[in-house]
C-alpha positions in Angstrom: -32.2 77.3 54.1 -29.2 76.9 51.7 -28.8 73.2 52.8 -32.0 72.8 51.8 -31.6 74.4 48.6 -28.8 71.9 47.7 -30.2 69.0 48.8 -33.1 69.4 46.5 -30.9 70.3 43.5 -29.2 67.1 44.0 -32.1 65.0 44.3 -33.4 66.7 40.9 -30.4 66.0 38.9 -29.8 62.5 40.4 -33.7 62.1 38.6 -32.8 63.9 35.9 -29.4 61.2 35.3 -31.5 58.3 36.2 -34.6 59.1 33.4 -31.5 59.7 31.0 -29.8 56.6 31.3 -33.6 54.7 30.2 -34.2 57.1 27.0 -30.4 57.6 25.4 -30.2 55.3 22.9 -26.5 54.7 21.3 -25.5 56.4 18.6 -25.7 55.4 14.9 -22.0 54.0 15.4 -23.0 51.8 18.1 -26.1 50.7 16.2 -24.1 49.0 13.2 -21.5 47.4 15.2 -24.2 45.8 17.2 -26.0 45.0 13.9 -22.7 43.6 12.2 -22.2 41.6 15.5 -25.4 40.1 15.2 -25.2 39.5 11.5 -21.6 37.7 11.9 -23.0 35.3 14.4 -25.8 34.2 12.4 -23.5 33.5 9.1 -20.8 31.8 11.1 -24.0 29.9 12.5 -25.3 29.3 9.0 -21.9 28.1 8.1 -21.3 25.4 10.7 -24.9 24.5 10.3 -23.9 23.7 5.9 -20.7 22.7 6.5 -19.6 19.0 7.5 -16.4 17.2 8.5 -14.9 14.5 7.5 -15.6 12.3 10.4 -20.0 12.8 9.7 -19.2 11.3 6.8 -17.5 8.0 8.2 -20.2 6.1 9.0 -22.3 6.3 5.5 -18.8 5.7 3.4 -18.2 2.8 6.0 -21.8 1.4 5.3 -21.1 2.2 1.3 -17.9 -0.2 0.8 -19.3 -3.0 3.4 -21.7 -4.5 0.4 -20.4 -7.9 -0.1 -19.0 -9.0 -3.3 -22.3 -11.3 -4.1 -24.1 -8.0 -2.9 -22.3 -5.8 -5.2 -22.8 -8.5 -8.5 -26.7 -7.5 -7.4 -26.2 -4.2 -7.4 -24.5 -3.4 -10.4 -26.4 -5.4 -12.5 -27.6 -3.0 -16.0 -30.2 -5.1 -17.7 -30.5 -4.0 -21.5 -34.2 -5.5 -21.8 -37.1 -4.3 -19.4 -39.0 -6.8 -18.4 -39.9 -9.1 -15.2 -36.4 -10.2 -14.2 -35.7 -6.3 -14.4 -38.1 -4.9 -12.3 -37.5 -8.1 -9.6 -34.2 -7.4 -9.3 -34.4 -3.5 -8.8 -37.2 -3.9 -6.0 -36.2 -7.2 -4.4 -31.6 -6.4 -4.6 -31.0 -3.1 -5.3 -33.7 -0.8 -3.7 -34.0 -3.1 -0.5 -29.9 -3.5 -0.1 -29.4 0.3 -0.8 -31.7 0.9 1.6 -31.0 -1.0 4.5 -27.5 -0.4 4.5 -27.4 3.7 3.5 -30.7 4.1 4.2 -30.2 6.3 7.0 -28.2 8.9 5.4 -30.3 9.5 2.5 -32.5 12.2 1.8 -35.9 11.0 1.6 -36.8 12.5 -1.6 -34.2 10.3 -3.0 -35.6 7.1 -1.2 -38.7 7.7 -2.6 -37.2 7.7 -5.9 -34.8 4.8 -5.4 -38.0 2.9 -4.3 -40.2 3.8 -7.2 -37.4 4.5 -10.0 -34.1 3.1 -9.2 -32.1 6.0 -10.2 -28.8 4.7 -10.7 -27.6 8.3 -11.5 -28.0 9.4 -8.4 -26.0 6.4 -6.5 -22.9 4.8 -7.9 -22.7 1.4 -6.3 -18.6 0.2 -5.7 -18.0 -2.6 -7.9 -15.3 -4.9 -9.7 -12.8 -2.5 -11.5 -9.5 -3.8 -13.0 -6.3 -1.8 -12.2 -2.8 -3.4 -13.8 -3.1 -7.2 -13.2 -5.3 -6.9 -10.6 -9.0 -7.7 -10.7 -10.0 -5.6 -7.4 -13.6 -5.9 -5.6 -15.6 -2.6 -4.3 -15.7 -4.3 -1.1 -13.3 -2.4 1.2 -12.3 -1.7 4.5 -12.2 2.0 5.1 -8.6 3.2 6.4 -9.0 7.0 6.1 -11.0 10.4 4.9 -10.0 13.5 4.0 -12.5 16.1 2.5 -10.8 17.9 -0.4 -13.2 20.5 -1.4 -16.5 21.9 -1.0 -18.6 23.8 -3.4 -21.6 25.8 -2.9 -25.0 24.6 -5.1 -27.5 26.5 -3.7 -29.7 23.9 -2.0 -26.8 21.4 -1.6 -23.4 21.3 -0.6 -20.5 19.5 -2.9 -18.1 17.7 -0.9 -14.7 16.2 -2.9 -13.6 13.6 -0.6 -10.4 11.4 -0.7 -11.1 7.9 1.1 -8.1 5.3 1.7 -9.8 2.1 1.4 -8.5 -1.7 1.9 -9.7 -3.7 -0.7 -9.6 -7.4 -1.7 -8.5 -8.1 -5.5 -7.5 -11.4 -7.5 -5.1 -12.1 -10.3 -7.0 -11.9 -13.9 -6.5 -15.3 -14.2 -7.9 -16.6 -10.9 -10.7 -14.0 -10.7 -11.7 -15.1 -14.4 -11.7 -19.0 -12.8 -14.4 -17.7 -10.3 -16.7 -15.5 -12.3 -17.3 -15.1 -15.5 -19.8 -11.9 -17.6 -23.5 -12.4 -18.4 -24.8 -10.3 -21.0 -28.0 -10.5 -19.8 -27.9 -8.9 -16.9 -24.6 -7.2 -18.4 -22.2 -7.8 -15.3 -20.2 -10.2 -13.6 -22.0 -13.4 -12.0 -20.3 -16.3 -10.1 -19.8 -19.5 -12.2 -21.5 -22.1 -10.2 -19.8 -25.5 -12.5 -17.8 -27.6 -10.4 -15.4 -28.7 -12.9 -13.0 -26.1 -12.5 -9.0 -27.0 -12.8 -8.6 -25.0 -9.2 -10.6 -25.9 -6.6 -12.0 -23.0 -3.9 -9.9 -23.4 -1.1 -6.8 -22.6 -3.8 -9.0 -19.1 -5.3 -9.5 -18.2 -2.1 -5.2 -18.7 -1.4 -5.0 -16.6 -4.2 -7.4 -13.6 -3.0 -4.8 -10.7 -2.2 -5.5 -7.0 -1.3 -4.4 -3.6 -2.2 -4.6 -0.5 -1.0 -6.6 2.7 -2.9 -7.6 6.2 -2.3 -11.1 7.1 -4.3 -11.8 10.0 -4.6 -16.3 10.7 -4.2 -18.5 13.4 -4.7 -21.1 13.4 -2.3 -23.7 16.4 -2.3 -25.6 16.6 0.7 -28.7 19.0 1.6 -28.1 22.4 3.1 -29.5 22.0 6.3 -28.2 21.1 9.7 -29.5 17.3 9.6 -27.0 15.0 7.3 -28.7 13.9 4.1 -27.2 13.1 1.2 -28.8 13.7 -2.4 -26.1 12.5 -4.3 -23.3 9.9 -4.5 -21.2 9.4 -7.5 -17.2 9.1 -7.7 -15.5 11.9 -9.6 -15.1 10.8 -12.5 -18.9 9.9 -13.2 -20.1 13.0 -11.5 -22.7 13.7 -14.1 -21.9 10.9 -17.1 -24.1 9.0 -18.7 -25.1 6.0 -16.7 -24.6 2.8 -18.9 -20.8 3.6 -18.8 -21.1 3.4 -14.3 -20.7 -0.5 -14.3 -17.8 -0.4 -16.4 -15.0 -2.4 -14.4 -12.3 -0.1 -16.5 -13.4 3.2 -14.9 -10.7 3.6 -12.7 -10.1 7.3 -13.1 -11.2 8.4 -9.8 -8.9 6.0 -8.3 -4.8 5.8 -7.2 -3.3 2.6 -6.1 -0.8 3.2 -2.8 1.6 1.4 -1.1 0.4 -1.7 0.9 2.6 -1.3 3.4 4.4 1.9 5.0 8.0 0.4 5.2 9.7 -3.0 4.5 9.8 -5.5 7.4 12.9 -6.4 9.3 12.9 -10.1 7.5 12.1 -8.6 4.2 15.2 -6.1 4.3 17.6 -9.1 5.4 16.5 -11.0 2.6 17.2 -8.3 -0.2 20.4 -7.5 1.3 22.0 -11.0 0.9 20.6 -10.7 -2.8 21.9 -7.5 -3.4 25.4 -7.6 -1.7 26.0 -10.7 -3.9 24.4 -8.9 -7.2 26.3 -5.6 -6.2 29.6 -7.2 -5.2 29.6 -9.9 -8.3 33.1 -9.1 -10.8 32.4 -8.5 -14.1 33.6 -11.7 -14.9 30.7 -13.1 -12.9 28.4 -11.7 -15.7 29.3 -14.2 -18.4 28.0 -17.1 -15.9 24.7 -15.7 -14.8 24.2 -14.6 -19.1 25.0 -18.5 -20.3 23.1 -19.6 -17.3 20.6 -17.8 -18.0 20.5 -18.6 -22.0 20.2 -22.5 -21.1 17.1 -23.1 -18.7 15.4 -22.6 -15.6 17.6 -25.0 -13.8 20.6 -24.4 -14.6 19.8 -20.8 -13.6 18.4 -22.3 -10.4 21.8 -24.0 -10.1 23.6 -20.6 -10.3 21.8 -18.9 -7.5 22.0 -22.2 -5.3 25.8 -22.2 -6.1 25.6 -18.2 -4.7 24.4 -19.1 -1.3 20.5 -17.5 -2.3 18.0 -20.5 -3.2 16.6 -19.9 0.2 16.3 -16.1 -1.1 15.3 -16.3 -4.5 12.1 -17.7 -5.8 12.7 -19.0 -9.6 9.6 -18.9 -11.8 10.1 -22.1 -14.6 8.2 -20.5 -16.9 8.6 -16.8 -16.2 12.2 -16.6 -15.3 13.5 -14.4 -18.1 10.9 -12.2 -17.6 11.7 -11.7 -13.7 15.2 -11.5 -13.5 16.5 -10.7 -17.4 20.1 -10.0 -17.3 20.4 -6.5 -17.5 19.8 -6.4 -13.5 23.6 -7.4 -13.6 25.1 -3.9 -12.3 28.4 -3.7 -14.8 27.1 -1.3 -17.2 29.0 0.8 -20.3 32.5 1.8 -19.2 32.4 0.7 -15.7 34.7 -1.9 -14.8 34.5 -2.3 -10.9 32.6 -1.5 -8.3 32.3 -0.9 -4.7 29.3 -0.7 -2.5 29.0 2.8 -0.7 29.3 2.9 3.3 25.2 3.9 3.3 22.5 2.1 4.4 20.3 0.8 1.3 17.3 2.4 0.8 13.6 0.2 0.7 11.0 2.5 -0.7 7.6 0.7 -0.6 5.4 0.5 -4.5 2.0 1.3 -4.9 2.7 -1.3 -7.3 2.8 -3.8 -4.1 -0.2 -5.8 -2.5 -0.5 -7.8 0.9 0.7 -11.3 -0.4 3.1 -9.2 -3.5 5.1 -6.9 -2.0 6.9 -4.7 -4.1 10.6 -2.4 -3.4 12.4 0.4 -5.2 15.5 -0.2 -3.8 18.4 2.1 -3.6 21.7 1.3 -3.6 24.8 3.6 -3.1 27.9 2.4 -5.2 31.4 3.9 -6.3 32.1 2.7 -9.5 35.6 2.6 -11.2 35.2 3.5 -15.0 37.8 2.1 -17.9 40.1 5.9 -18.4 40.6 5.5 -14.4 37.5 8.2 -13.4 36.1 7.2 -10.5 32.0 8.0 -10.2 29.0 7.9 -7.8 25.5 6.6 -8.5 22.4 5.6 -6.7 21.7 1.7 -8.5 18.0 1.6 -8.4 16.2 -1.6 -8.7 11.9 -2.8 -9.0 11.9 -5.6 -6.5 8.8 -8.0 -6.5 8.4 -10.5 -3.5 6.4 -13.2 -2.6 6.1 -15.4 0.6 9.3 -13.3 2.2 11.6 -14.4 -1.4 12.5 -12.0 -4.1 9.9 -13.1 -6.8 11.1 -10.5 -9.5 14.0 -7.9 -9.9 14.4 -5.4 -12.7 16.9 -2.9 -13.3 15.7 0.9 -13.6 18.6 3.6 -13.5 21.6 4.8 -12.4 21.4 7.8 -10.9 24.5 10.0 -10.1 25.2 11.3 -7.1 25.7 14.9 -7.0 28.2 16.3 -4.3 31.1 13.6 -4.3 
């Protein structure tokens, strides 16, 4: 009978366990953990839903900088006076290239605008700029991107973004042989005369390239799907837009070295010039100065005489200006010198392009000075080169070397 009296306690609070295990719900505790988990997930879901990297936007700054450079003349055309030329060329160039080419990535608000309006604000096509000498095309080859920054606008998301670009560029004076500015349509055009003093297969010698990072402002929709609203570079970002063809606008834009380091040939070349420039006497200074005061070929002669005409490339008309004589290394009190057991050091310009490239070079030295001091500097030199001679060199500083 006890047994029995067990056995049904048992079963009752085994029921009782079970029923309370359906009906307890957590505490309040429990509840806004569970709440904060939940809310957490959805904003980090929100977040990678807004945010994009830099590789969604590779294939829409690819497609921007592939318009051609007879493209881009149709693109950035700004005609002061409305009539049928103006209208042809917005529906028939830049609505149908824009399209076809970025189409894709737009929003379709801003197609429909493009279409109807032609909004240049709200795309700022690449185009001819001018940076030094250089006359450099908006058609580029894209090397790299890097997004920068990103700013909330509410229904769209800023993106800063840094894009290393490989772009073609001329001389001023061969690019001004091959197009030529048309107020009408108030940008370049092509000259189409045959009577030029170069013909085309020399411009096209002539075409060099350089290497830039631009720097774009991009605002794309807030929204999981990639559509952009907005494409300007940074500097334009909201200015007026009769200044956006302007080939001088150039703020948003850094020239960088062509190349990464100096090539094996290159290096042997400058340091046959620079062991005979560096290990020259002082006496050897009043030869390359009279030489130098007399004419081109006579200051030919002197670098023939020095082993280097294979080196050195001399510019008839220019040749003061390339090598002027204070790249001669005897300066102030210093009356010998002795080239340091260290390597010489290449450091590649931005100032350099494919066919023109361009050196600070470094050069260790122990010089002797006239009360009997001895001193350390780091010679520094601007090297310009051209079909693997030294085209140019200039003298910049000596720099003394702390710690000897």
């Amino acid at each position: 009978m006890k047994r029995g009296k067990y056995l049904f306690l048992l079963v009752y609070v085994l029921v009782l366990v079970g029923c309370s295990k359906e009906q307890v719900l957590p505490d309040v505790d429990e509840e806004i953990k569970l709440e904060t988990c939940m809310t957490t997930a959805y904003s980090n879901e929100q977040e990678k839903t807004y945010q994009f990297e830099a590789e969604d936007f590779e294939p829409v700054l690819i497609q921007y900088f592939s318009f051609t450079d007879s493209e881009l003349l149709k693109l950035n055309q700004m005609r002061s006076e409305v009539d049928e030329d103006y209208w042809n060329n917005l529906s028939q160039n830049y609505s149908l290239l824009i399209k076809k080419k970025l189409g894709s990535y737009l929003a379709p608000e801003l197609i429909r605008k493009i279409e109807k309006q032609y909004l240049y604000d709200k795309l700022n096509m690449p185009k001819w700029i001018k940076l030094n000498e250089y006359i450099i095309s908006g058609h580029a080859v894209v090397e790299g991107i890097k997004i920068q920054s990103i700013q909330d606008l509410g229904d769209e998301m800023l993106y800063e973004i840094a894009v290393i670009t490989t772009n073609g560029c001329y001389l001023e004076s061969a690019f001004y042989e091959k197009y030529r500015w048309n107020e009408t349509i108030n940008y370049w055009e092509e000259k189409v005369e045959k009577n030029h003093q170069k013909d085309d297969a020399s411009l096209l010698e002539e075409k060099d390239e350089v290497k830039l990072e631009q720097i774009l402002c991009i605002a794309v929709k807030k929204q999981k799907k990639f559509q952009i609203t907005r494409m300007n570079n940074r500097a334009l970002w909201g200015v007026d837009t009769k200044y956006k063809a302007h080939w001088l606008d150039t703020q948003y834009i850094t020239r960088l070295p062509y190349k990464q380091q100096i090539t094996n040939q290159e290096k042997a070349t400058l340091n046959k010039v620079f062991e005979y420039i560096m290990g020259s006497y002082k006496e050897d200074m009043t030869y390359y100065e009279k030489t130098y005061d007399t004419s081109s070929k006579l200051f030919a002669q002197m670098w023939y005489d020095a082993g280097l005409i294979n080196e050195i490339s001399i510019n008839e008309e220019n040749y003061l200006q390339y090598n002027p004589k204070t790249i001669m290394p005897y300066k102030d009190d210093i009356v010998q010198l002795e080239m340091m057991p260290q390597d010489i050091g290449y450091i590649p310009s931005a100032y350099g392009t494919k066919n023109h490239p361009k050196y600070i070079v470094v050069i260790p030295m122990k010089a002797l000075r006239n009360n009997h001091q001895i001193v350390y500097y780091n010679y520094k030199y601007f090297v310009g080169m051209e079909k693997g001679k030294v085209h140019s060199i200039q003298f910049l500083e000596m720099e003394p070397i702390r710690g000897t």
